[in-house]
C-alpha positions as CSV (number, residue, x, y, z in Angstrom):
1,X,26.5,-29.4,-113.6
2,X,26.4,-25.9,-112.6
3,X,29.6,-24.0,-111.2
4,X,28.6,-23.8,-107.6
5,X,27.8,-28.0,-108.0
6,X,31.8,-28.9,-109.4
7,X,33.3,-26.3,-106.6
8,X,31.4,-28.3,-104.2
9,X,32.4,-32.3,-105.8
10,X,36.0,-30.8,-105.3
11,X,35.2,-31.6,-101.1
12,X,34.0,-34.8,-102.3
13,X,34.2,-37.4,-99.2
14,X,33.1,-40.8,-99.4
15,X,30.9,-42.8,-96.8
16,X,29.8,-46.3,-96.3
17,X,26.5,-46.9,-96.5
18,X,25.9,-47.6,-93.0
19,X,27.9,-44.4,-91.9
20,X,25.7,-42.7,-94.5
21,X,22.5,-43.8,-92.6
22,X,23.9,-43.4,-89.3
23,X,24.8,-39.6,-90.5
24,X,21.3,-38.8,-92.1
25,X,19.3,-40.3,-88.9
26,X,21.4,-37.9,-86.2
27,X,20.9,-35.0,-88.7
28,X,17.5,-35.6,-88.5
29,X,17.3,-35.9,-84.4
30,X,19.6,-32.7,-84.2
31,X,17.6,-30.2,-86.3
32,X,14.1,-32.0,-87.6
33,X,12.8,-33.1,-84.6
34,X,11.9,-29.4,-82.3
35,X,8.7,-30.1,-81.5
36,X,9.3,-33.9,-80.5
37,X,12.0,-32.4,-78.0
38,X,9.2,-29.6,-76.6
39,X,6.9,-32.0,-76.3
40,X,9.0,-34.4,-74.2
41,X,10.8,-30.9,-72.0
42,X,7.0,-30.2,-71.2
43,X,6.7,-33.5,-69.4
44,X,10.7,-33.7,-68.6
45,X,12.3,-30.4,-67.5
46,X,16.1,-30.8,-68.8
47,X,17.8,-31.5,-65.4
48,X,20.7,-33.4,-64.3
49,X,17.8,-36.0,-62.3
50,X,16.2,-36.3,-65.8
51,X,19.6,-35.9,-68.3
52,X,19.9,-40.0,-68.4
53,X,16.4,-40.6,-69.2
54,X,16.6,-38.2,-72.4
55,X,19.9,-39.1,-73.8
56,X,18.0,-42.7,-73.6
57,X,15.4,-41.3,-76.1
58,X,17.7,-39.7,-77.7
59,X,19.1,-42.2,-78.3
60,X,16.5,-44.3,-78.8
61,X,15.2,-42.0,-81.8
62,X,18.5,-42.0,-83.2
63,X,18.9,-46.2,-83.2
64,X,15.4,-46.4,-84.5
65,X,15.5,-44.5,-87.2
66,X,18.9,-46.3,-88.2
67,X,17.2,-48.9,-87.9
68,X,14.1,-48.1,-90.3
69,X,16.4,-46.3,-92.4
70,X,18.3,-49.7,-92.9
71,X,15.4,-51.4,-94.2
72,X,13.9,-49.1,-97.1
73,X,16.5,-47.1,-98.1
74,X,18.6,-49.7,-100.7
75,X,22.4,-49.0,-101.6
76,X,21.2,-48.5,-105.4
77,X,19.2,-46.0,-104.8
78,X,20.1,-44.7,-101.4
79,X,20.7,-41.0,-102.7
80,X,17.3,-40.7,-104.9
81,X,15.3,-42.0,-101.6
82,X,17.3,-40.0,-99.5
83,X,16.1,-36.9,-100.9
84,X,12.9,-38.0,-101.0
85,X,12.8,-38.3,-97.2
86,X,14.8,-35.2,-97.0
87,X,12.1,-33.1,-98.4
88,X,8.7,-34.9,-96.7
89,X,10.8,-34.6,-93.5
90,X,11.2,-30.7,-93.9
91,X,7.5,-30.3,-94.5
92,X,6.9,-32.5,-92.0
93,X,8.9,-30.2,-89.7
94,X,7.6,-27.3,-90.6
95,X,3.9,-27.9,-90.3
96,X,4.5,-29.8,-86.6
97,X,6.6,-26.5,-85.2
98,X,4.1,-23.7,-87.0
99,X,1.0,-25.3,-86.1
100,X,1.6,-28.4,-83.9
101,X,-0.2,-30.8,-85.9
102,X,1.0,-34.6,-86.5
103,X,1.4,-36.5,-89.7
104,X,-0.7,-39.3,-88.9
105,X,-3.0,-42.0,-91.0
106,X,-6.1,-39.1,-91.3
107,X,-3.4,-36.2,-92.2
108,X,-1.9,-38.3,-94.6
109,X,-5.5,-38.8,-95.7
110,X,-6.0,-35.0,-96.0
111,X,-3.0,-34.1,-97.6
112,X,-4.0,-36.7,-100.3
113,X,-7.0,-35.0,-100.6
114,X,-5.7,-31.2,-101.0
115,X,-6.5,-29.2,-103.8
116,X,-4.5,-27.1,-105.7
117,X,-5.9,-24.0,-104.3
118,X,-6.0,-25.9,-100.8
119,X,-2.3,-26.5,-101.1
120,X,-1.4,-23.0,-102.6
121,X,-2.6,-21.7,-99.2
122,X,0.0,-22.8,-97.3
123,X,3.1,-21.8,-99.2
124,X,4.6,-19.1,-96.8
125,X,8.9,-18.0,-96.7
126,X,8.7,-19.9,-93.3
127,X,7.9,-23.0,-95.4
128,X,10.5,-22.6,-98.3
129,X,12.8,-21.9,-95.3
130,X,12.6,-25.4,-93.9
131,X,12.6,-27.1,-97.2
132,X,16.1,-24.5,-98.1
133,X,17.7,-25.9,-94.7
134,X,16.5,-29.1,-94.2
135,X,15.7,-30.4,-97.2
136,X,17.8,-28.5,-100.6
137,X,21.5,-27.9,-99.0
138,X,21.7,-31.3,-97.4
139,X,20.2,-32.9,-100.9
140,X,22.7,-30.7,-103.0
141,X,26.0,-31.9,-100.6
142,X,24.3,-35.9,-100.8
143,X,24.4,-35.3,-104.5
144,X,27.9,-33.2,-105.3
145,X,29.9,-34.0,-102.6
146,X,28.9,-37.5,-101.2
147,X,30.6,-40.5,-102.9
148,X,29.0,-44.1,-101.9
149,X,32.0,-46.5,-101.5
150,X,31.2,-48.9,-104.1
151,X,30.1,-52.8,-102.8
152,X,29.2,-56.1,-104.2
153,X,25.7,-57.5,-103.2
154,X,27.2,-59.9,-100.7
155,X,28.7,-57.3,-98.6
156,X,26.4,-55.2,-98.9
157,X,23.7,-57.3,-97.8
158,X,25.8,-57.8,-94.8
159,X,26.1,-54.1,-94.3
160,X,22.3,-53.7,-94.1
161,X,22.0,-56.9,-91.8
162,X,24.7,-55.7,-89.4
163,X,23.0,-52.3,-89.0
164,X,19.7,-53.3,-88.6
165,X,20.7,-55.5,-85.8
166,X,23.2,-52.8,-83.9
167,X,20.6,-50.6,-84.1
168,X,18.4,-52.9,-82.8
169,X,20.4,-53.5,-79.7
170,X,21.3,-50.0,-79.2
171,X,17.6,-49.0,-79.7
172,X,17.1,-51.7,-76.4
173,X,20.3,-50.9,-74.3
174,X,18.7,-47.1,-74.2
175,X,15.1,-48.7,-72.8
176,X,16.9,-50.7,-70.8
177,X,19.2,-48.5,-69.2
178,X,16.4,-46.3,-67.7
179,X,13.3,-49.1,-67.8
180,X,11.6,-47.9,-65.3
181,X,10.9,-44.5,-66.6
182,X,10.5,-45.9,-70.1
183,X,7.7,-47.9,-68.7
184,X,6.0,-44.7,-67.4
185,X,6.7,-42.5,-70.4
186,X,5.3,-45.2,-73.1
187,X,2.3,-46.0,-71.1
188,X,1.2,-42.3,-70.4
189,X,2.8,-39.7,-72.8
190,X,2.2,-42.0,-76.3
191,X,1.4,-38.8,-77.9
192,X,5.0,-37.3,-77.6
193,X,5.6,-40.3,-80.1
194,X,3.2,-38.8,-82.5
195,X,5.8,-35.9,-82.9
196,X,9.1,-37.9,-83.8
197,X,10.4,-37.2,-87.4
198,X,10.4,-38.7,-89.8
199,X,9.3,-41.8,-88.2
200,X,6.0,-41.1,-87.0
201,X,5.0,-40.1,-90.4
202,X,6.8,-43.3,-92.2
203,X,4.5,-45.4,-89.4
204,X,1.7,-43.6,-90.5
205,X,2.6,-43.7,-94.5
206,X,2.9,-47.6,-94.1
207,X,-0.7,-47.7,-92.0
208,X,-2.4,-45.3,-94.3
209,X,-1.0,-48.0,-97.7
210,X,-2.1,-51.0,-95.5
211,X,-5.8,-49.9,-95.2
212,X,-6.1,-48.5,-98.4
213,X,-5.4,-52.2,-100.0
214,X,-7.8,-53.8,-97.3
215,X,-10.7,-51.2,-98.4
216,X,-10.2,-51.9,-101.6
217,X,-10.1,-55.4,-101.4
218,X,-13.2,-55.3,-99.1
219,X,-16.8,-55.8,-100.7
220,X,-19.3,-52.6,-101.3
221,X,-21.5,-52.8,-98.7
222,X,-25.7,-51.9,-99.4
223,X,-27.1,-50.3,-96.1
224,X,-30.4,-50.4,-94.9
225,X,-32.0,-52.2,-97.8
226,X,-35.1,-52.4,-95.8
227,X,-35.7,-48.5,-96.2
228,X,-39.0,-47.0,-97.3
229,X,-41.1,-44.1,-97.4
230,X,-43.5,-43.2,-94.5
231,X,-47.0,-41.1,-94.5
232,X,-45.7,-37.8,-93.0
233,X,-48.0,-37.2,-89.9
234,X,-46.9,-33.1,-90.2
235,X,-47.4,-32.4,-93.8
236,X,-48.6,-33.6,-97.5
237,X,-46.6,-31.4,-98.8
238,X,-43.1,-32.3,-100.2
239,X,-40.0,-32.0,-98.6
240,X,-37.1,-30.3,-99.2
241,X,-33.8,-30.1,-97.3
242,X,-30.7,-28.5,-97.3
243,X,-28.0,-30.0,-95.5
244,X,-24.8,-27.1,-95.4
245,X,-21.8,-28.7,-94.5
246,X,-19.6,-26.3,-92.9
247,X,-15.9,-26.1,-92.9
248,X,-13.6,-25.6,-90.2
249,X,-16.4,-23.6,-88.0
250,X,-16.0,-23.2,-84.1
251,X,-19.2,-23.2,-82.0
252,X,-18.0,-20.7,-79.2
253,X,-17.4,-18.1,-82.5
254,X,-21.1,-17.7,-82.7
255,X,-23.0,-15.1,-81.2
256,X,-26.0,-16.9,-81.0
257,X,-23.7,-19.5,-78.8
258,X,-23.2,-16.6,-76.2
259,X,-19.4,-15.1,-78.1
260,X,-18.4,-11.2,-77.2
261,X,-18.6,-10.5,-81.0
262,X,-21.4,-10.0,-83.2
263,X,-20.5,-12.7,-85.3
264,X,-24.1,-14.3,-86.6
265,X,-26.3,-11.0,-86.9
266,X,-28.6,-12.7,-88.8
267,X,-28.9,-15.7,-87.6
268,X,-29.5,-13.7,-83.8
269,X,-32.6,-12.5,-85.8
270,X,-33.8,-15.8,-86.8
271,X,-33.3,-17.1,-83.4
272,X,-35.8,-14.6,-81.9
273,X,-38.4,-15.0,-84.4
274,X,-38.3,-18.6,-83.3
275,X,-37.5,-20.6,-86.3
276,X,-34.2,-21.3,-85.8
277,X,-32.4,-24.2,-83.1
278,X,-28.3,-23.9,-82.5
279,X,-27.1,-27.1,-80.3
280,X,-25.1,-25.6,-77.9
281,X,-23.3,-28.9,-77.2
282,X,-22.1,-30.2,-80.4
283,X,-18.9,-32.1,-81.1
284,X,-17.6,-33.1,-84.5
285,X,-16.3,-36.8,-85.6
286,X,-13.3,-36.0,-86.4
287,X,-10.5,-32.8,-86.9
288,X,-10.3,-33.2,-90.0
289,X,-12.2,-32.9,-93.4
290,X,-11.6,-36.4,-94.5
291,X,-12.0,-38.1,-91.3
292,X,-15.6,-36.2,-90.5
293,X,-17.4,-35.4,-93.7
294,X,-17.9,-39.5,-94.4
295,X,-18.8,-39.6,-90.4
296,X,-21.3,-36.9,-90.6
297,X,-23.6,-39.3,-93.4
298,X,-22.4,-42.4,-91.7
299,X,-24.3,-44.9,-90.0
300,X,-21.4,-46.4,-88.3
301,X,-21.6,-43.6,-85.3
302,X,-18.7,-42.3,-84.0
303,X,-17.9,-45.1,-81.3
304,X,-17.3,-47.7,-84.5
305,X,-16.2,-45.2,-87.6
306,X,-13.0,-45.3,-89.5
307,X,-12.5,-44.1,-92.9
308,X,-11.9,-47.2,-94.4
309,X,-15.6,-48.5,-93.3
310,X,-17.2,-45.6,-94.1
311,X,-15.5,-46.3,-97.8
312,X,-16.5,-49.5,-97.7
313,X,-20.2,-49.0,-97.1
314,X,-23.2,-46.6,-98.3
315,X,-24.2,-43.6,-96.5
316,X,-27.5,-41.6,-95.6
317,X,-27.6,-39.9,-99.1
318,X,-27.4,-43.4,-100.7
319,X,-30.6,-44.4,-98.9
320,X,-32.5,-41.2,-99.7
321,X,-31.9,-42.0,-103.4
322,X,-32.8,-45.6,-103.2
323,X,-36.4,-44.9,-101.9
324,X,-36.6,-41.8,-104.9
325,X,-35.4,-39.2,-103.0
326,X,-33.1,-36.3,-105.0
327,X,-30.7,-35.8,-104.2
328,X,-28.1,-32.8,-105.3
329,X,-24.4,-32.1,-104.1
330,X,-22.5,-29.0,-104.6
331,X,-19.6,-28.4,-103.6
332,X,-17.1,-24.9,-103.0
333,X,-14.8,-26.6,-101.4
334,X,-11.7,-29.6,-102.7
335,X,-14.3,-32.6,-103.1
336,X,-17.8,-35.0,-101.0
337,X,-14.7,-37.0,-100.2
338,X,-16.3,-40.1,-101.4
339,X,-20.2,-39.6,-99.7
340,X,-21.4,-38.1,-103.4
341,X,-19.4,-41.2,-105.6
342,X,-23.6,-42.4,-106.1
343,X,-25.5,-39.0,-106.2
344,X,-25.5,-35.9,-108.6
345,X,-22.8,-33.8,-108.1
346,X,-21.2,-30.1,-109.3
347,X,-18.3,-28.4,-108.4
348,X,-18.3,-24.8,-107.9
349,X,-14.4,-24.4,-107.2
350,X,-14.3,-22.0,-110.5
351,X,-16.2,-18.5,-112.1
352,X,-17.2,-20.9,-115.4
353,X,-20.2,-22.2,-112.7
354,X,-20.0,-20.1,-109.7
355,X,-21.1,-16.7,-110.5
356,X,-20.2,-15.5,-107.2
357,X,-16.0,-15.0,-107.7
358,X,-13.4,-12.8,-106.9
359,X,-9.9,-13.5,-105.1
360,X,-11.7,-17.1,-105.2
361,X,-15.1,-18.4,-105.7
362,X,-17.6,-17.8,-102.9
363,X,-20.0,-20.3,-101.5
364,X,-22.8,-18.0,-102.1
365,X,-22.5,-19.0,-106.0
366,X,-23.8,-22.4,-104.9
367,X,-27.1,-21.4,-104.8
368,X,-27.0,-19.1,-108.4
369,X,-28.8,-22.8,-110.2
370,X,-30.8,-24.2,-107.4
371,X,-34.2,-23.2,-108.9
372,X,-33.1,-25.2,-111.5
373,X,-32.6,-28.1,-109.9
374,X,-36.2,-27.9,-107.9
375,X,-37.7,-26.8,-111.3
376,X,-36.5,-30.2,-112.8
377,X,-38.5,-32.6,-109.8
378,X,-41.8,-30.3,-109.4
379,X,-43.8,-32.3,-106.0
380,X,-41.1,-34.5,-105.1
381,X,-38.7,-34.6,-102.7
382,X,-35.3,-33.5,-102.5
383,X,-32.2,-33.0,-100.4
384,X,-29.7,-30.6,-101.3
385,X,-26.4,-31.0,-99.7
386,X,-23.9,-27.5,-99.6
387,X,-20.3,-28.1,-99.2
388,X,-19.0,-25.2,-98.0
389,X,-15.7,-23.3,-97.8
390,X,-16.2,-21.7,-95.2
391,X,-13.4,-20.7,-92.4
392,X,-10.7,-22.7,-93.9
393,X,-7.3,-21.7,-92.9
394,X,-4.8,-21.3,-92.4
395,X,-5.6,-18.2,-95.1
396,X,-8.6,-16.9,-93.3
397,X,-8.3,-13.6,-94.8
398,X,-9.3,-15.2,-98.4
399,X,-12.4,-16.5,-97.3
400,X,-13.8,-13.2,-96.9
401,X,-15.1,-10.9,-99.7
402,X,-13.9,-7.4,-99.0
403,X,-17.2,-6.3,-97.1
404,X,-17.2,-8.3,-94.6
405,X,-13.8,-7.4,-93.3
406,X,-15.6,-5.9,-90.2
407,X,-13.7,-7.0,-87.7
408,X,-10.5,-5.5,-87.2
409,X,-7.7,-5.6,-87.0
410,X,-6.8,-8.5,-89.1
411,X,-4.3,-10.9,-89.7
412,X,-3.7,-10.9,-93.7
413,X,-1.0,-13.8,-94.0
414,X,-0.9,-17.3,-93.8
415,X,2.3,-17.1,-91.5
416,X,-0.6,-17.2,-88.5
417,X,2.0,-17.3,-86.1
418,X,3.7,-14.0,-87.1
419,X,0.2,-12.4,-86.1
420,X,-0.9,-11.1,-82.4
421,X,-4.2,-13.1,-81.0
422,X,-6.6,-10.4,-81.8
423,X,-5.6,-9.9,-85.1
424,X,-6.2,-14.3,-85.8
425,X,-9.5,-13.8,-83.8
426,X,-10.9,-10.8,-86.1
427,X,-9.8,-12.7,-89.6
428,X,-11.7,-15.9,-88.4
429,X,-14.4,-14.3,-87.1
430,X,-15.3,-12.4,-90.3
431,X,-15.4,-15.9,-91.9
432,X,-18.0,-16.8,-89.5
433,X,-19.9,-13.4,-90.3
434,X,-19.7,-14.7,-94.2
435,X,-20.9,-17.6,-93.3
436,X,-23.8,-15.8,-91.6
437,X,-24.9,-14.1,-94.3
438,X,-24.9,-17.3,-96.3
439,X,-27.0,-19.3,-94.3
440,X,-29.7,-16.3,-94.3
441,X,-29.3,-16.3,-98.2
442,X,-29.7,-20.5,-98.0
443,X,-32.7,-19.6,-96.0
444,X,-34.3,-16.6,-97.9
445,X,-33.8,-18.9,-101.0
446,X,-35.9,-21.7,-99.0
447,X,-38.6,-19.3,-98.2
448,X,-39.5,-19.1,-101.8
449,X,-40.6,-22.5,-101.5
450,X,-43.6,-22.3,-99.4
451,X,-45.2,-25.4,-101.6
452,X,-42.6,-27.6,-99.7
453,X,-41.8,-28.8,-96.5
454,X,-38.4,-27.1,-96.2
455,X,-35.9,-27.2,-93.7
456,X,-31.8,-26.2,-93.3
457,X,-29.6,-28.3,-91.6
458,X,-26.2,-26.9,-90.8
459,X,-23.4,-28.8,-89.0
460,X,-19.1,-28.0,-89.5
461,X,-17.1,-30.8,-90.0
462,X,-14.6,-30.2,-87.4
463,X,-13.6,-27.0,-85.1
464,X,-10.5,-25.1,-84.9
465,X,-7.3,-23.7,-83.0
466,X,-6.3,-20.6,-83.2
467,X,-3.1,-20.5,-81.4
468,X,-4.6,-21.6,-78.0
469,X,-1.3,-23.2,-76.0
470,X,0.7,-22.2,-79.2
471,X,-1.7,-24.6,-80.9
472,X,-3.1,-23.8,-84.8
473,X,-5.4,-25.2,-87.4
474,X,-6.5,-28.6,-87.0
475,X,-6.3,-32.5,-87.4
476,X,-4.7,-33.2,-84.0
477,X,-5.7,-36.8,-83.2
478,X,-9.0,-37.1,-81.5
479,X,-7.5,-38.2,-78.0
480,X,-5.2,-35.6,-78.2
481,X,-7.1,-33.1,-79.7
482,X,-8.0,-29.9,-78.0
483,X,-11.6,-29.1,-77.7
484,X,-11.8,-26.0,-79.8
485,X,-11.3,-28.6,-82.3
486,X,-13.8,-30.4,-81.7
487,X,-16.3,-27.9,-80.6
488,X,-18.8,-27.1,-83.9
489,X,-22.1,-25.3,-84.3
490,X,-25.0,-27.5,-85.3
491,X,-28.0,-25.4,-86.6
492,X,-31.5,-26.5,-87.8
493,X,-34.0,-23.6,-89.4
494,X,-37.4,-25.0,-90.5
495,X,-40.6,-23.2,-91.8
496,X,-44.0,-23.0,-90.4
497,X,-45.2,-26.6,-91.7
498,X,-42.9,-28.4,-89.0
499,X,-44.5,-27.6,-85.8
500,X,-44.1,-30.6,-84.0
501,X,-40.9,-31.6,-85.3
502,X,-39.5,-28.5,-84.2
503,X,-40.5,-28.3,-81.5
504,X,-39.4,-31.9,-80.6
505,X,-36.0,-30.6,-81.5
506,X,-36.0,-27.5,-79.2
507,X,-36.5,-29.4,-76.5
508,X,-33.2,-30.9,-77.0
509,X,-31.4,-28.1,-77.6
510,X,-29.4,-28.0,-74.7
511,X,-28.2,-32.0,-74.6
512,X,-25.0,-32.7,-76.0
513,X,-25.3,-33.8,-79.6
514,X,-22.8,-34.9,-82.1
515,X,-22.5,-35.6,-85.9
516,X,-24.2,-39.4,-85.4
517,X,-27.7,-37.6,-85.1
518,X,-27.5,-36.3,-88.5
519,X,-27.8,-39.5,-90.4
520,X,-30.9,-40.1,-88.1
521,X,-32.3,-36.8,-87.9
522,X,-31.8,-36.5,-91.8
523,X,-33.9,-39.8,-92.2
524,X,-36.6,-38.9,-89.6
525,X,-37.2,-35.0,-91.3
526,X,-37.3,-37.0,-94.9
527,X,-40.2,-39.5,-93.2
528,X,-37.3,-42.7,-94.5
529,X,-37.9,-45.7,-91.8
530,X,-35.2,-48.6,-91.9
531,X,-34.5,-50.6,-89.0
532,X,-31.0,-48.6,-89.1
533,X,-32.7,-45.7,-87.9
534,X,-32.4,-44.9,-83.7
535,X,-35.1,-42.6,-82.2
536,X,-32.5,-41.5,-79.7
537,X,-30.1,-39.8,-81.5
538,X,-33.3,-38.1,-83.5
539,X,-33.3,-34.4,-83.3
540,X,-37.0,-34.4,-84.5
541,X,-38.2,-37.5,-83.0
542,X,-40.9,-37.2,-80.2
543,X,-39.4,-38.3,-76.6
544,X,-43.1,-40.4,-76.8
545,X,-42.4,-42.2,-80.3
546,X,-41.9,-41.4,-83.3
């Protein structure tokens, strides 16, 4: 026990349990809960007309989390969960106030999901500042100067019993005492809920645990068993496809989408010489990695999608490489997120693989062994999927090599609220010049191939804010979320052997598309019939038949 710990057990005081709960939950209202509070001052001004009503959800939040507080957290080992809770609730904290995201189900999902180098990203003093004050001291004083008043099991199964149940009536004398208004508020402002800490996050913990157990105890599910090859009526020659998955890319960033900055050079050039389409209208899945990437190879559509079906079911690439399609991914950013499992994959997260590294490896490197890969399957075809990583924040600024730092100037932390909107805007947008110059590589390398049919097929996974309505990053729900988070580019380059299929898909340009064609438009450009398959959402298919 260090010095600074016995000088601090000398103000020893000892609690109940109950009062320790009752303590920890008003703690948490008073100083982990700022952006629950600005969300509910947005939609109720502090005023005397409107002081009853919040010191009823006040209250309410208090009560509540007493009461949840009084089920899981267990006299024995009160302190060692405490802290626990102490620290999530912190982060928690800290990523709702910098960035106004919510901890729900899919975040949960994410954060699961994080790489090292994913996670290393968002360490910041801002961070360690919320987990110093919100999380260390108050651990510290539970440990050294907090003594549990020691009870037998009888009492202190009474203890948690009487607390559950005066919280529980406290919890309904606050809705009670202003109904009316409670009535209005629950029914139309459900998302301020989605900021309350730490129970919002302990709703969605329990959620995410309860459909991980029914996906796993669900059957695998074989899609579109019926699936077969098709006499292409465009080509003999073989086809291959590259599918670039994009990450964290906002349509309205592109120049060739109508934005101030010169942003997709290349890809203005391509344009003009007429071989390349960019859906003005698309909309992502999801805002999030996990959530979207499964959605985008999906044939559950977005209407009837969830993670835990898409898990629990095979996906386009599955029913490419059941009718003897290749099929190839590589991947620069954390993982497939579960749509490789059943295909060949390769990670190019480090410089042993990636030949294309400096402050981290560059999704460039991803297409160092591709004539490899072709080399291996002369005359048949093949789909190569490339995971990118793209514009993923919130360190923008790493996901440039140093020449392409164009636009300035820039925003060079991952603190992104300690930088002006310009500054944001120029780091971001010299991702999505990177990413320019990578899709013209993915396309010069494709041009090599003029034995195949060959095609690019580039869609992000989800959009982005960038401080919009003091808004950042991503992952908001989708019925809450913003559109630039939701707003992607969708692109589709093909060479001279796809005339008609082309120009089937210009035509359609300018509809409002989404990531439920790609599964169909992937199928259609691959000549793959299955019953699955719907002509409608069919970038290539021709508004006469297919």
């Amino acid at each position: 026990m260090t010095v600074f710990a016995k000088r601090l057990s000398n103000f020893s005081i000892e609690l109940s349990y109950p009062m320790l709960l009752i303590l920890l939950a008003g703690f948490w209202v008073m100083f982990a809960n700022q952006s629950f509070y600005q969300a509910l001052f947005k939609i109720y001004p502090l005023s005397v007309d409107e002081g009853l009503f919040l010191a009823a959800v006040s209250l309410l939040l208090w009560a509540s989390l007493v009461l949840v507080l009084s089920l899981f957290v267990f006299h024995r080992f009160s302190k060692a969960t405490i802290i626990i809770l102490l620290m999530v609730t912190a982060s928690s904290a800290y990523f709702m106030d910098s960035y106004h995201t919510v901890i729900d189900k899919d975040m949960i999902t994410n954060i699961l999901k994080t790489d090292q180098a994913e996670a290393f990203d968002l360490l910041n003093m801002k961070l360690f500042g919320y987990l110093f004050f919100l999380g260390i001291i108050p651990s510290v004083f539970l440990l050294y100067a907090v003594k549990l008043k020691p009870v037998g099991w009888k009492k202190a199964l009474l203890q948690r019993m009487g607390l559950f149940f005066v919280s529980l009536i406290i919890a309904l004398t606050a809705v009670f005492s202003a109904s009316e208004q409670f009535s209005s508020f629950l029914r139309e402002h459900k998302s301020v809920r989605y900021f309350s800490n730490p129970s919002f996050y302990l709703y969605s913990s329990a959620k995410f645990i309860g459909q991980s157990f029914e996906a796993e105890a669900a059957p695998f599910q074989s899609i579109a068993m019926d699936a077969k090859k098709i006499p292409s009526i465009d080509s003999h020659k073989p086809k291959l496809l590259v599918m670039v998955v994009g990450e964290t890319a906002r349509g309205d960033h592109l120049q060739i989408n109508g934005y101030s900055q010169p942003t997709t050079p290349n890809l203005e050039r391509l344009m003009q010489s007429g071989n390349l389409i960019s859906f003005q209208q698309a909309t992502s899945c999801g805002t999030s990695t996990a959530y979207s990437v499964p959605c985008m190879f999906s044939a559950l559509g977005e209407d009837d999608y969830s993670p835990t079906k898409a898990k629990q079911q095979e996906n386009v690439l599955d029913v490419l490489k059941r009718v003897g399609i290749e099929v190839l991914w590589l991947d620069n950013n954390s993982d497939s997120k579960g749509v490789a499992d059943r295909v060949a994959y390769q990670s190019y997260k480090n410089s042993d693989i990636n030949p294309v590294c400096d402050v981290e490896c560059r999704d460039e490197g991803m297409l160092a062994n591709l004539d490899e890969f072709v080399g291996q399957y002369p005359q048949k075809d093949m789909v190569v999927v490339l995971h990118q990583m793209g514009n993923h924040g919130p360190a923008y600024f790493k996901r440039v090599p140093e020449s392409f730092r164009r636009f300035t100037p820039t925003c060079d932390t991952n603190e992104l609220s300690e930088c002006t909107q310009d500054e944001l805007k120029n780091t971001y947008d010299n991702a999505i010049l990177y990413t320019d110059e990578f899709l013209q590589k993915t396309i010069d390398w494709l041009k090599n191939y003029s034995q195949y049919e060959t095609a690019m097929i580039y869609a992000s996974d989800h959009g982005e804010s960038l401080g919009e309505n003091g808004i950042y990053l991503h992952g908001l729900p989708n019925f809450m979320a913003p559109q630039e988070q939701r707003d992607i580019p969708m692109l589709v380059w093909m060479n001279d052997t796809n005339n008609a299929k082309f120009a089937n898909a210009q035509q359609k340009q300018a509809l409002a598309t989404n990531h439920d064609a790609l599964f169909h438009s992937i199928l259609s450009f691959m000549d793959v019939d299955t019953q699955l398959y719907q002509a409608e959402l069919d970038w290539f298919a021709n508004p006469t038949g297919r």
